[in-house]
TIVOFI-703645 format. One record per residue: x, y, z of N, C-alpha, C in turn. Coordinates in steps of 0.001 Angstrom, whole numbers, plus 500000, padded with zeros to 6 digits. Example, Ala and Ser with C-alpha at 12.3 -4.5 7.8 and 13.67 -1.06 7.14 Angstrom:
513190494310507800512300495500507800513200496700507800 512850497750507080513670498940507140512900500030507870 
END
This chain:
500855498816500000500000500000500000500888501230500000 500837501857499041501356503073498852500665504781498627 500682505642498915500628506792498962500702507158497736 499318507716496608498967507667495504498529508845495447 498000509679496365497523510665495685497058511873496960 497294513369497001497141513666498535496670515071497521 495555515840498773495336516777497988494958518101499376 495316519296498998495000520186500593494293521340499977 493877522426500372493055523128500375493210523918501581 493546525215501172493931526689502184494474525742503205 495750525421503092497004525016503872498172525733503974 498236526780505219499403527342504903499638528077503892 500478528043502792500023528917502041499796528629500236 499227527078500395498608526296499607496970527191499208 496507527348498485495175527362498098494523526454497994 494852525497496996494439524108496057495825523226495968 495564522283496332497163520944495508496156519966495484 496180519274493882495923517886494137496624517171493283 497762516296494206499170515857493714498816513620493580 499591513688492522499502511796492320500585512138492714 501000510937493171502405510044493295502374508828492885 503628508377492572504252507141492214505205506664492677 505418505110492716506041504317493612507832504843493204 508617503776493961509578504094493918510840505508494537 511366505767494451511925507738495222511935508468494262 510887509265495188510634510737494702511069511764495658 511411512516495046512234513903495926511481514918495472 511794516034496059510890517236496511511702518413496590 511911519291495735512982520080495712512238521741495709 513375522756495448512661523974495522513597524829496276 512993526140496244513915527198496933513894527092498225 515011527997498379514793528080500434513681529065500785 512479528647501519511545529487501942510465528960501089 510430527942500049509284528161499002508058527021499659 508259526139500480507571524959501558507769523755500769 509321523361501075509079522585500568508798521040501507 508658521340502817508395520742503638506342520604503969 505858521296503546504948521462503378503850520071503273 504404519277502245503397518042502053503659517162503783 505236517206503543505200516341505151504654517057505817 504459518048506400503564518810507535501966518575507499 501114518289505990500530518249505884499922516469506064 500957516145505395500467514468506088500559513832507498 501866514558508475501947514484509828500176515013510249 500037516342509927499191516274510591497447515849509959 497411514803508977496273514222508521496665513153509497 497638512768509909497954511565510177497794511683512415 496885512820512454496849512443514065497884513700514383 498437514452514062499194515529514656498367516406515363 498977517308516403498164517996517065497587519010515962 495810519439516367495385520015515235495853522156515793 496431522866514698496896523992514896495879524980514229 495940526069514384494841526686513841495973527505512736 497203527697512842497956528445512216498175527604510984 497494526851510733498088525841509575496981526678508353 495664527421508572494993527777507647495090528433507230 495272528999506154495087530055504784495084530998505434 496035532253505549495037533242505828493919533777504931 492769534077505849491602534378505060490350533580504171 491416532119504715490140530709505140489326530809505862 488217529895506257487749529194507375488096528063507807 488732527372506888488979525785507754490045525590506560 491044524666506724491542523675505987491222522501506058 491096521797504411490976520387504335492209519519503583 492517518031503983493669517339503543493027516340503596 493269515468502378493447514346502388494087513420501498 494258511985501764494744511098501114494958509727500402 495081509565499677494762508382498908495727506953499114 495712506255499275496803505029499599496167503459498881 496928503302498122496537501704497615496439501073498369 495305500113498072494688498476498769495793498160498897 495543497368500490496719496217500693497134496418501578 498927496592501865499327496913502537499863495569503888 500533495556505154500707495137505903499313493895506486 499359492801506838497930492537507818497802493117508699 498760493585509530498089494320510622497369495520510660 497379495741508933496649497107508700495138496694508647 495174495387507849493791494783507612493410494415509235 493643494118510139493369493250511129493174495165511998 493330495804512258493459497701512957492547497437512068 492083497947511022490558498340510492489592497426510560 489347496461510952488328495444511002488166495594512780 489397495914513482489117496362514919487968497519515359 488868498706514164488577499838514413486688499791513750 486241498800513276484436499218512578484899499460511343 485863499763510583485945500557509539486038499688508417 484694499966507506484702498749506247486103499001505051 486869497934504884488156498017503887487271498141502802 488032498998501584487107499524499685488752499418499144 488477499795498119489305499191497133490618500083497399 490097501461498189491352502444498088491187502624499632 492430503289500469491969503814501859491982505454501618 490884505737501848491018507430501894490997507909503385 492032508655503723492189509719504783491840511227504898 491122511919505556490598513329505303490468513564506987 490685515272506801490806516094508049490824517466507638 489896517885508616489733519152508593490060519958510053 490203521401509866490720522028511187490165523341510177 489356524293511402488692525540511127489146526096511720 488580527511512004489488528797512637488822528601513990 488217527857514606487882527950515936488681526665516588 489527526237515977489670524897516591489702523982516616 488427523534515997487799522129516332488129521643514701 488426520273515145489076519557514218488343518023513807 487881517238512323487351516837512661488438515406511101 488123513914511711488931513348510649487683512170510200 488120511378509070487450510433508638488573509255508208 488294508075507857488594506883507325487867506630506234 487811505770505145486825505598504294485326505849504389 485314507448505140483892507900505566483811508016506429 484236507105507592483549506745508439484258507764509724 484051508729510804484188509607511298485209508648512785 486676509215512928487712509086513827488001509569514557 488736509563515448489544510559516594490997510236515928 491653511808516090492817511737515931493659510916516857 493551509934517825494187508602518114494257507751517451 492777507517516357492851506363515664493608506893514281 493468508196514031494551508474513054496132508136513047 496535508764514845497688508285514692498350506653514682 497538506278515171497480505274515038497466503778513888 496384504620513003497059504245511615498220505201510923 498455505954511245499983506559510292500873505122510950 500865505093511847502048503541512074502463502712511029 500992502389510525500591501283509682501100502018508008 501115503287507588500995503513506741502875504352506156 502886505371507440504257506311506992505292506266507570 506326506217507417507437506077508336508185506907507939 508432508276509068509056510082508537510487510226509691 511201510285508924512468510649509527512830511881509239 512932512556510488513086513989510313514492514650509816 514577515819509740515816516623509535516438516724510791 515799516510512022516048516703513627516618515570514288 516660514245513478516794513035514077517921512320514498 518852513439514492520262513211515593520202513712516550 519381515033516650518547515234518576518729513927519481 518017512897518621517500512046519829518662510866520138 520020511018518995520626510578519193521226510528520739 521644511598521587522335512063523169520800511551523937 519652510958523467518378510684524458518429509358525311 518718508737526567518696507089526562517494506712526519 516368507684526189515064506650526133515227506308524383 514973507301523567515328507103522434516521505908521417 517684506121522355518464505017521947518170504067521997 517422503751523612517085502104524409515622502275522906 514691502349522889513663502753521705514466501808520286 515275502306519741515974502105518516515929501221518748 517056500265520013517269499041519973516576498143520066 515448498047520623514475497443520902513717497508519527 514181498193518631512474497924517697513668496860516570 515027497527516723515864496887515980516308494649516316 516053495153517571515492493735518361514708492782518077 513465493426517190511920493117517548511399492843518475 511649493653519808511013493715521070509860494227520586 508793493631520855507201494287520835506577494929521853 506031496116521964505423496623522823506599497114524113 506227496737525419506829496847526198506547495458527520 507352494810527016507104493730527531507450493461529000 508169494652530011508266494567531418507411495761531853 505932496161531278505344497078531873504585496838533365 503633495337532683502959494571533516503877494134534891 504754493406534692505834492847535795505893494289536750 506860494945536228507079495834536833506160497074537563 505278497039537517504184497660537596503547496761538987 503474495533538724502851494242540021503811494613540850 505077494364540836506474494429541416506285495874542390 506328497115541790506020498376542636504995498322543265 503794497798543164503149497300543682502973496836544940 503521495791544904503901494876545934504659495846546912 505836496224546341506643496904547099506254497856547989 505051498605547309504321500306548002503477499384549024 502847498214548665501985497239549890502899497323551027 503776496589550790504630495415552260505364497061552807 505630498110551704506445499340552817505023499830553670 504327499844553216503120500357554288502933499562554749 502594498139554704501887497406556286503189497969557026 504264497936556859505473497831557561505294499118558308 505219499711557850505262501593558511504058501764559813 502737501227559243501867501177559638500631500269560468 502013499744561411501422498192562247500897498461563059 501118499711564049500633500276565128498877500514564735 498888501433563770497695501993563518496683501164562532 497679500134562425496738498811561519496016497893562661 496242497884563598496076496934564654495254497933565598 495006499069565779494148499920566529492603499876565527 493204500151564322491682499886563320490899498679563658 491934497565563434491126496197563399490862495836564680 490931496575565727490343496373566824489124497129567130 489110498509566307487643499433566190486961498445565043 486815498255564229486668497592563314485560495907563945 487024495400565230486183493733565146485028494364566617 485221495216566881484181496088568171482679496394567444 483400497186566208481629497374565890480602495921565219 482088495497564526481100494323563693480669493214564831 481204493367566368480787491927566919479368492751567769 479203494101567710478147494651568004476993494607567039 477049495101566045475719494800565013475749493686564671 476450492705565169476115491179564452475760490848565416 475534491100566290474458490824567666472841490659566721 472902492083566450471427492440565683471733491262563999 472443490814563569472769490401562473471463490811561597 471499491935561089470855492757560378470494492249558614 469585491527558297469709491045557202468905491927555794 469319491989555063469118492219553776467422492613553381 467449493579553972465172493819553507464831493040554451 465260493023555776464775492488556933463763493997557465 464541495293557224463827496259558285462194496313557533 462207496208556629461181496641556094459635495735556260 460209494626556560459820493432556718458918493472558411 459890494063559149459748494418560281458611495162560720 458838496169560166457995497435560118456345496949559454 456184495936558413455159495511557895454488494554559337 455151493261559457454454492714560709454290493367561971 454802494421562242454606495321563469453055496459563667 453083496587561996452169497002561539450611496425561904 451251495322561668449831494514561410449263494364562815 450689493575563470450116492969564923449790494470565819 450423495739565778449819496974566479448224497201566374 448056496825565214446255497132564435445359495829564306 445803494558565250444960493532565322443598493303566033 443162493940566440442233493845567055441133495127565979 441787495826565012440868496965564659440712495922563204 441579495331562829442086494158561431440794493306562348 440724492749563049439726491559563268438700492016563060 438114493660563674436083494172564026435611494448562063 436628495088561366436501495490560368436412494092559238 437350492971559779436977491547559178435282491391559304 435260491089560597433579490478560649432619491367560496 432473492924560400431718493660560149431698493624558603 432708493204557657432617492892556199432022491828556142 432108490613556823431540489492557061430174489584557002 429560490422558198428509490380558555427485491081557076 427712492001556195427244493081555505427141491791554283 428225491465553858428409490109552716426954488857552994 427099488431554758426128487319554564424585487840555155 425052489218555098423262489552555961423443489135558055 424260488515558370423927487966559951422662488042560380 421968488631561083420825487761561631419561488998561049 419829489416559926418879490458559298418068489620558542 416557489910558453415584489201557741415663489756555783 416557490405556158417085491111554562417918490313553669 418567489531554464419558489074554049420843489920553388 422173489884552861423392490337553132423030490467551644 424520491243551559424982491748550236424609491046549254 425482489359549459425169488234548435423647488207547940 423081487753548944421451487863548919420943488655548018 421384490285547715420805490518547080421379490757546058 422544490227545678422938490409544244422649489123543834 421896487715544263421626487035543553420543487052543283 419425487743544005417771488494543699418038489202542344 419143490130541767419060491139541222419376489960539834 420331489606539616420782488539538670419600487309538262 418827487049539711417676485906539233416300486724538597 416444488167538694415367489226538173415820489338536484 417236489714535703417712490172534900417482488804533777 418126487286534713417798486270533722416959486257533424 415070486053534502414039486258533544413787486637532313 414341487600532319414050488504531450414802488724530075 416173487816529993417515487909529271416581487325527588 415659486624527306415826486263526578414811487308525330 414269487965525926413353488994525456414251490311525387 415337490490525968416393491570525532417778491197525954 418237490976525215419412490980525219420712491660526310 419666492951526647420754494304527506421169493174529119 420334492493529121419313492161530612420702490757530623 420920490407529412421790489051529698423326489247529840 423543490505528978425329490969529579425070491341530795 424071492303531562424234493041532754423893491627534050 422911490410533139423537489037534484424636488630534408 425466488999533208426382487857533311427682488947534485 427350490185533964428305491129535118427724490400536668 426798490436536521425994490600538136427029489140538318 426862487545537574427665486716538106428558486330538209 429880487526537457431064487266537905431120488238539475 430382489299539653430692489906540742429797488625541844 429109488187541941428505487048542911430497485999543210 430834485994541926431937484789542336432814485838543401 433076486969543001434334487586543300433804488177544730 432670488041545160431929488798546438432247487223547214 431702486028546659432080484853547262433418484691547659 434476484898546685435820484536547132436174485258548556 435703486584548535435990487426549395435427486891550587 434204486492550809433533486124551910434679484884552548 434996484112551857435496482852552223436771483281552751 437541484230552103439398484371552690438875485204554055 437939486081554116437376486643555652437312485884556262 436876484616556046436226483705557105437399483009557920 438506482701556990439724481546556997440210482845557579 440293483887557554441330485378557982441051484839559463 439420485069559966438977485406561267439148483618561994 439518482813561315439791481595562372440895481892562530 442111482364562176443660482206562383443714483834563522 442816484695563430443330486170563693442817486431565221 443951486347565949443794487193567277445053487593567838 444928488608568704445834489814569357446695489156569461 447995489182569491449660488762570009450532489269570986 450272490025571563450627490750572801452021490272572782 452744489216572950454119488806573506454882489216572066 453991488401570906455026488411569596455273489996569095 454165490858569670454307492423569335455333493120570335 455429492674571533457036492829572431457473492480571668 458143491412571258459287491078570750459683492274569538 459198492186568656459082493187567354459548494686567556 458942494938569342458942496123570108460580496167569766 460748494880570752462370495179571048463197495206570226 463314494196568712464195494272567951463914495933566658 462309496203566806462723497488565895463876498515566753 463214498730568082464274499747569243465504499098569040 466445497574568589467626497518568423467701498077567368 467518498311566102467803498609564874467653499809565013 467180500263565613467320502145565958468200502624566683 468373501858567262469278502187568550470971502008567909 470807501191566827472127500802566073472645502302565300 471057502415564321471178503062563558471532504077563859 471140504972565086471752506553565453472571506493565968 473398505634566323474626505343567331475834505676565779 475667504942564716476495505006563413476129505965562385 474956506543563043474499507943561967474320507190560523 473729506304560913472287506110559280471173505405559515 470657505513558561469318504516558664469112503665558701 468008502934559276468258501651559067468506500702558639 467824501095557310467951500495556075469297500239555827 470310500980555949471878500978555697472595499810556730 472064499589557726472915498616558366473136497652557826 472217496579557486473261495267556582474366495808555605 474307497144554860475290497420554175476558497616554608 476575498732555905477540498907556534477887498065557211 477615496858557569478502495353558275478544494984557454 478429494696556180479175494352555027480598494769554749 480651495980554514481469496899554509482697496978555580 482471496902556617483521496600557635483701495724557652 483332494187557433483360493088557220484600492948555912 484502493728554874485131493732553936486765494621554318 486461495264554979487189496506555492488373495736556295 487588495007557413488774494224558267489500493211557232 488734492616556371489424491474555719490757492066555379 490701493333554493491777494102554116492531494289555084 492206494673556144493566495323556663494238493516557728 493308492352557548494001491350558046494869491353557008 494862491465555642495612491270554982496640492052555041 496563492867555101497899494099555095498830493727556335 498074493253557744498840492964558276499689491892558653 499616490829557453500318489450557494501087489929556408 502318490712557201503859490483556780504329489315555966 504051488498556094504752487543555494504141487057554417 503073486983554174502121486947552991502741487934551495 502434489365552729503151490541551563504280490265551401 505430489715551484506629489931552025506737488386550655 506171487756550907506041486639549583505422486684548701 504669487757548449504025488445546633505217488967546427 506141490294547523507088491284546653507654490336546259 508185489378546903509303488348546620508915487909545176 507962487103545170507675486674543869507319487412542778 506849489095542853506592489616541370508094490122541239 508756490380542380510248490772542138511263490034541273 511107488749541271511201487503540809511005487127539461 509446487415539296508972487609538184509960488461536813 509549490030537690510146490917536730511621490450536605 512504490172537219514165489968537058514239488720535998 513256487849536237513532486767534684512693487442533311 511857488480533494511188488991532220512424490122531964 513107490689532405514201492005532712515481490998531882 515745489816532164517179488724531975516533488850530800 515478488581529786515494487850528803515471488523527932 514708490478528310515158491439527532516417491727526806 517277491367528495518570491746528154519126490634527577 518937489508527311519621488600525834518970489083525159 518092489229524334517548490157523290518341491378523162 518694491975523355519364493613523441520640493117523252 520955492024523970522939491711523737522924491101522418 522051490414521955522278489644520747521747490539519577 521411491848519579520706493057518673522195493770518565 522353494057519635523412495083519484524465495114518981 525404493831518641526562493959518117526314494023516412 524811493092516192524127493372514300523836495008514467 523282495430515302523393497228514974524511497892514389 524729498072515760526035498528515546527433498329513957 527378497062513667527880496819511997527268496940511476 526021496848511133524974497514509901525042499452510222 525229500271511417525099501186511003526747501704510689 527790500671510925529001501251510866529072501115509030 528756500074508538528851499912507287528156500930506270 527013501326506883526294502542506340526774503306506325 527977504178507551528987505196507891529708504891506596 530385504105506157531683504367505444531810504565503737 530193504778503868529635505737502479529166506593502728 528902507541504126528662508514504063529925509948504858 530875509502503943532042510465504319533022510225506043 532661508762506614533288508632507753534184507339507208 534829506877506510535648505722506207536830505358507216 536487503977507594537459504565509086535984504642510423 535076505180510209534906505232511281533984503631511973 533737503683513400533242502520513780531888503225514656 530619502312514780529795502614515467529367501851516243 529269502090517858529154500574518591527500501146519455 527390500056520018526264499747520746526193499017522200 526386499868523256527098499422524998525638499315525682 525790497915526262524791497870527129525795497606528972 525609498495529627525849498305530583524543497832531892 524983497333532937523830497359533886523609498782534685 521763498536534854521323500042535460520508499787536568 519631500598537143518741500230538129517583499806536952 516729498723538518515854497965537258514698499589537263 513939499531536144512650500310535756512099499695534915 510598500202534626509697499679533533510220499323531826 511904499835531708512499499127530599513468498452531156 513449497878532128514507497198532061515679497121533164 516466496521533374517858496943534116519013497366532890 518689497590531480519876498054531323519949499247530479 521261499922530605521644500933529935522098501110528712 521327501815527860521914501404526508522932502972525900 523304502557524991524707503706524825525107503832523452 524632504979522623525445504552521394526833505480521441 528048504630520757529240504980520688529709505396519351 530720506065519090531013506012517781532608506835517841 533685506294516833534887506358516618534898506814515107 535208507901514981534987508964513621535970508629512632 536968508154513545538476507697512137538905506628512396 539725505960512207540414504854512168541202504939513451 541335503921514482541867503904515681542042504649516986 540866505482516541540150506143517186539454505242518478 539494505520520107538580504800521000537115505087520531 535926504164520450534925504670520845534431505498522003 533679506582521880533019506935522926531722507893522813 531238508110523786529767508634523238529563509273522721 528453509400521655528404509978520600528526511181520691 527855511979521951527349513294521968528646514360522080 529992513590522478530811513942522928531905514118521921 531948513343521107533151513699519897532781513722518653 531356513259518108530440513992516851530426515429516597 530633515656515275530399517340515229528752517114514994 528250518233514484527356518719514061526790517808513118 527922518169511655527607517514510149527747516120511043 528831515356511950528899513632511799528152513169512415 527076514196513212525593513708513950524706513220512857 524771514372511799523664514293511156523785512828510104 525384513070509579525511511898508773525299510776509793 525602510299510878525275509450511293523743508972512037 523198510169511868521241509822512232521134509286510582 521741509967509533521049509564507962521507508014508268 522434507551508651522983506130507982522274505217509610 521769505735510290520483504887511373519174504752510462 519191506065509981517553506657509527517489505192508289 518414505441507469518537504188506526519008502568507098 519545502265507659519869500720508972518418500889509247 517963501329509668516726501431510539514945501389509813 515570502088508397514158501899507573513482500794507613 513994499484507513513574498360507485512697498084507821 513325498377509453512289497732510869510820497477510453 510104498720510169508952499205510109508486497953508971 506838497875508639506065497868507879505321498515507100 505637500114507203504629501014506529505545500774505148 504914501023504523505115500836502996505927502101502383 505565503026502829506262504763502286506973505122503552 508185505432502759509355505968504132509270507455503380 509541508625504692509708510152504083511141510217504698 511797511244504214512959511535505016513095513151504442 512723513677505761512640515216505156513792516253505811 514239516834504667516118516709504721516828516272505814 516837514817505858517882514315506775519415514012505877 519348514968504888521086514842504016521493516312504271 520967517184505615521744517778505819522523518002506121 524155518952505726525302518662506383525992518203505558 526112517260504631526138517009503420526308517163502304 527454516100501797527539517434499898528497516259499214 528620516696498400530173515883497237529489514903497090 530369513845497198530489512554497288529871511538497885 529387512022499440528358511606500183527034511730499933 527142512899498963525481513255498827525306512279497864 525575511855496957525724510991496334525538509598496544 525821509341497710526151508068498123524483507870498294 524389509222499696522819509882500058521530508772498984 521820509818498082520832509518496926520522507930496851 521985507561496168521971505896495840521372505202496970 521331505457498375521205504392499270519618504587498985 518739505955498967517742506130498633517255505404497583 517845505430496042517076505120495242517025503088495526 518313502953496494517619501839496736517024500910496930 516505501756498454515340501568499167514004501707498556 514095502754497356513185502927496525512856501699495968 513208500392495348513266499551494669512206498509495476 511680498628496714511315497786497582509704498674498416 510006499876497756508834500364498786508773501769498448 508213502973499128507925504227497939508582504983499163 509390506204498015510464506388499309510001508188498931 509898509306499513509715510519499399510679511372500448 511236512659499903512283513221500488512747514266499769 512458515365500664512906516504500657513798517025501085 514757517330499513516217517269499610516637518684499017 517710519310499514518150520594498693519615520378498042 520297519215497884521404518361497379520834517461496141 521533518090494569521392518018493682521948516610493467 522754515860494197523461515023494084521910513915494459 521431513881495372520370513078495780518922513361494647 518974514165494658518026514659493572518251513642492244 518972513852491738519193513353490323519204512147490372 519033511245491513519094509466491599517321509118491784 516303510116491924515212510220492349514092509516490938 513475508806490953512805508625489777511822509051489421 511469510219490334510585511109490106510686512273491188 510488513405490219510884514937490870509823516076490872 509974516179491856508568517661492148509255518213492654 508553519649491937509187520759492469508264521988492701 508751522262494092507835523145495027508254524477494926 507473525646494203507595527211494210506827527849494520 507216528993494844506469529988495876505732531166494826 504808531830494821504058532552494102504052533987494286 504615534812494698503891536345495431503416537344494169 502389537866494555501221538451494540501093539760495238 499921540821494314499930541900495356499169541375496264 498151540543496444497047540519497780497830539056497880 498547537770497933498681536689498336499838536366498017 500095535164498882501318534761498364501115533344498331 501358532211497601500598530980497490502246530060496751 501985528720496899503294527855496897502403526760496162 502608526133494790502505525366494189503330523902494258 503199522883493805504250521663493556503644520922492287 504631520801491515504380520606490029505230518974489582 505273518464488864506446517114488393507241517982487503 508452517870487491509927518192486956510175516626486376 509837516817484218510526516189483636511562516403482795 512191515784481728513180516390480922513296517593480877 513811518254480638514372519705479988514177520594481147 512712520642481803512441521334483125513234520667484467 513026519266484589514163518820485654515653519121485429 516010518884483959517667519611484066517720521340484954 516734521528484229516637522974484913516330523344486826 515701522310487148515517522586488265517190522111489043 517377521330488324518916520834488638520047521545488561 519970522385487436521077523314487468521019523961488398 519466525253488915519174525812489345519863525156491225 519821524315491548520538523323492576522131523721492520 522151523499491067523768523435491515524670524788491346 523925526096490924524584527192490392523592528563490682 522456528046491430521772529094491878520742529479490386 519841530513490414518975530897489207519874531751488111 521276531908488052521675532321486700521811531158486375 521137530271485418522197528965484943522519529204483623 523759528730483664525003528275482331525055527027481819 525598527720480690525797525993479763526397525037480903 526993525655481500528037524437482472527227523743482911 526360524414483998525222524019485032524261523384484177 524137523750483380523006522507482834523609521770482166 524657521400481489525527520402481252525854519474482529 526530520305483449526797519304484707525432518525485211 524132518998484976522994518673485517522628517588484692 522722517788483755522600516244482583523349515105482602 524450515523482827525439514360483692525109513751484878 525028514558485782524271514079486881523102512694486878 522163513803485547521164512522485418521620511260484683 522458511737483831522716510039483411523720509663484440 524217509880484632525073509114486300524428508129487130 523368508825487226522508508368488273521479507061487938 521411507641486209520594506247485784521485504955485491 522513505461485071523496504156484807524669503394485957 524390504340486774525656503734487586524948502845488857 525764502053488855525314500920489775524703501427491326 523908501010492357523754501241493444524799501202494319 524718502060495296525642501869496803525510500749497112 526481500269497701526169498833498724524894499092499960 524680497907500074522795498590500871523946498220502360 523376498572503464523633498509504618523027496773505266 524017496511506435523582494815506877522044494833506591 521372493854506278520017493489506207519442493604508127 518341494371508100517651494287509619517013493835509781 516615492945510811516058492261511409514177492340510963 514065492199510011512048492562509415511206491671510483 510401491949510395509233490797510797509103489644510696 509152489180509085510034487693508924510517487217509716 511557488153509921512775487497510501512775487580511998 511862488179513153511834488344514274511301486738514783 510432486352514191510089484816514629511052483850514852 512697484470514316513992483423514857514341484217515729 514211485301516333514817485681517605514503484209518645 515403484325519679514531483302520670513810483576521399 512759483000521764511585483223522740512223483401523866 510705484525524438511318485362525471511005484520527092 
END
């Protein structure tokens, strides 16, 4: 999957670009000041960069970017979009917008992202080596970083360990600190719970309470109101007879009559479901009033345990309702701090995640010892085409305190001439042999990755003659295997490029606006001269520039740098 086609809109000081690309290295050339850094800025930040408001046109409202990338690509690209919801189409399109207020908004083949999941796929897609990328050379997180990806260490494989391990450790130093005042708790603690478990307060017990207390307080008014329903239902000793009585008079009046109107036979058939439902009632009264009389002792009792549950409850300031919760809770409460205070328990987790981490920490570090000495000669071999012949580049792992990477220290070294000691880089590198030596990592190091398009945006600074040259070739290389883009102001790298754009600046009375165009025959000599002799060009300069290009097409490649360790090839590391 490659990077086919990208297009922006009021960017900086873009109006309109909508640029194809093609596989293989392409370079990016242009004046000083004209942007020619511009597309990388613009794909960093399609790609999940923080969104800026200074990136828009002046006299926009929003900028839009996006980008085109061929099907395919890595599985783990296919396997991230089938994570992420996002249906795979024949092309992946990327788009983002950022307005003048701020707010920033991205898509996937439509489908609406957070710039996490953007950056997140740039992983999958770009791999940008900056002009800055001997900075991080003097960094030990950065170095330890390199080695590890150069490793195929995945992820961070002593986060977990080490993380249990501190853990443990912050446990067993506090029970330790805190025995006195651990042992005063769990004595407030086993005081209250052996007090409310007196009451052992159960779960929708109060409520329960409060209902039968209810009842048995109002038993004797529950019994007169029973048999006075009783009495009204069966008539008692009235020559009238009761309720029933006369709703079956009224029903034996309506049947008469049902078959001569109709009205007369729905309003019996009401009258004899209410006869059943007046019956049922009579009968559960009756069975009520054999079981129902006063309780006097069982209504003490009830007395006494609601007054415990009250008596609990304002003593701990809640309701009642809350007590089974809160002896739960302390119940849970002491368990903890029994635990905290068996020393020896804690004292045999630290032991063992300590344990843990020091054999996950050992196996890093064979991984890292068996990386480092293939580094180190793949980037020395890269050195001695880029103007250091003679020099050596090493890779020191010493021991450190353990942390979440590790116990060890990693170190890059480097010896600039021939018999020269190694020693750290930061310390006897100039300037230019930083930079040449981030270019000949930046290239050792391309490999690693899976994204398909490497950028390298002027990392051949510092640079010139012979090296730039070299520059180029190692580029058009890499080109041969994957799509390589780079913005270069060294004519020497330029002319090995198999395709050339060239970025110019526009001014205007009201604007000033920056185009990028393809530079072929006759116009690429020209942009080439213009490289090598500034904007008067001479027969020379464009003679020398034509040379250049056939140089570049006919002459054999640089030697590539040691082969790195790919993905393939990480499945023979040994298991960790």
């Amino acid at each position: 999957m490659a990077l086919r086609r990208i297009a922006l809109s009021d960017f900086v000081i873009v109006r309109a670009l909508e640029l194809d690309l093609q596989g293989g290295f392409t370079v990016l050339t242009g004046e000083t000041g004209a942007g020619k850094s511009i597309l990388i800025d613009a794909l960093q930040l399609l790609l999940g960069a923080r969104a800026d408001t200074g990136v828009i046109r002046e006299g926009a409202q929003r900028t839009d970017i996006s980008a085109e990338f061929d099907p395919g690509g890595p599985p783990a690209l296919a396997a991230w979009l089938n994570e992420a919801g996002i249906q795979a189409e024949d092309t992946l399109l990327l788009r983002r917008t950022i307005d003048t207020a701020g707010k920033s908004r991205a898509w996937i083949n439509g489908t609406p992202v957070t710039a996490t999941q953007m950056r997140a796929l740039g992983d999958h897609l770009l791999d940008i080596h900056g002009q800055h990328a001997w900075q991080s050379l003097t960094r030990p997180e950065a170095v330890r970083t390199l080695l590890d990806a150069y490793a195929g260490v995945q992820g961070q494989p002593l986060a977990a360990p080490w993380a249990a391990w501190r853990d443990a450790q912050k446990t067993l130093a506090h029970a330790r600190a805190a025995q006195n005042s651990l042992a005063q708790e769990r004595e407030r603690l086993q005081w209250q719970i052996g007090e409310v478990d007196k009451l052992a307060p159960a779960e929708g017990e109060w409520e329960e309470l409060n209902a039968q207390h209810a009842r048995l307080s109002n038993a004797q008014a529950l019994i007169d109101n029973a048999q006075a329903a009783q009495a009204l239902l069966e008539g008692g000793d009235s020559d009238d007879g009761g309720a029933l009585s006369a709703l079956a008079q009224a029903q034996e009046l309506l049947q008469g009559y049902e078959q001569v109107d109709g009205d007369f036979r729905s309003m019996a058939e009401v009258l004899t479901s209410c006869l059943a439902q007046a019956g049922d009632v009579l009968h559960s009264l009756q069975a009520y009033l054999r079981h129902a009389e006063p309780d006097p002792d069982q209504l003490a009792q009830l007395d006494a345990r609601v007054a415990q549950w009250l008596q609990l409850a304002r003593r701990y300031r809640r309701t009642p309702e809350e007590l089974p919760a809160l002896l739960a809770g302390w119940k849970d409460e002491l368990h903890r701090l029994e635990v905290a205070a068996d020393l020896a328990a804690l004292e045999a987790a630290e032991q063992r995640h300590g344990q843990a981490y020091r054999q996950a920490a050992r196996r890093l570090s064979e991984q890292r010892a068996q990386a480092a000495p293939r580094l180190g000669a793949a980037i020395t071999q890269a050195m001695q085409g880029l103007g250091m012949t003679g020099g050596r580049f090493e890779v020191r792992l010493e021991d450190g305190e353990p942390g979440p990477h590790g116990t060890d220290q990693v170190a890059f070294l480097v010896s600039s001439h021939p018999g020269m000691t190694a020693r750290p880089i930061g310390r006897v590198a100039s300037g230019g042999e930083l930079s040449r030596i981030a270019l000949a990592i930046s290239v050792t190091t391309s490999e690693l990755g899976e994204a398909p398009t490497l950028i390298f945006d002027e990392v051949d600074s510092g640079v010139g003659g012979a090296v730039a040259e070299t520059v180029g070739r190692l580029m058009q290389q890499l080109g041969r295997a994957r799509q390589v883009l780079a913005v270069t102001h060294l004519p020497q790298v330029a002319a090995c490029a198999n395709h050339h754009l060239v970025v110019a600046k526009h001014k205007g009375a009201a604007e000033t606006r920056s185009t990028v165009a393809p530079a072929e025959g006759e116009a690429r000599v020209a942009e080439l001269a213009r490289m090598l002799g500034g904007q008067q060009q001479s027969p020379t300069t464009l003679a020398h520039a034509r040379e250049m290009l056939q140089g570049a097409a006919v002459q054999p490649p640089a030697p590539a740098p040691a082969p790195a360790p790919r993905a393939a090839r990480r499945k023979q590391q040994p298991a960790p």
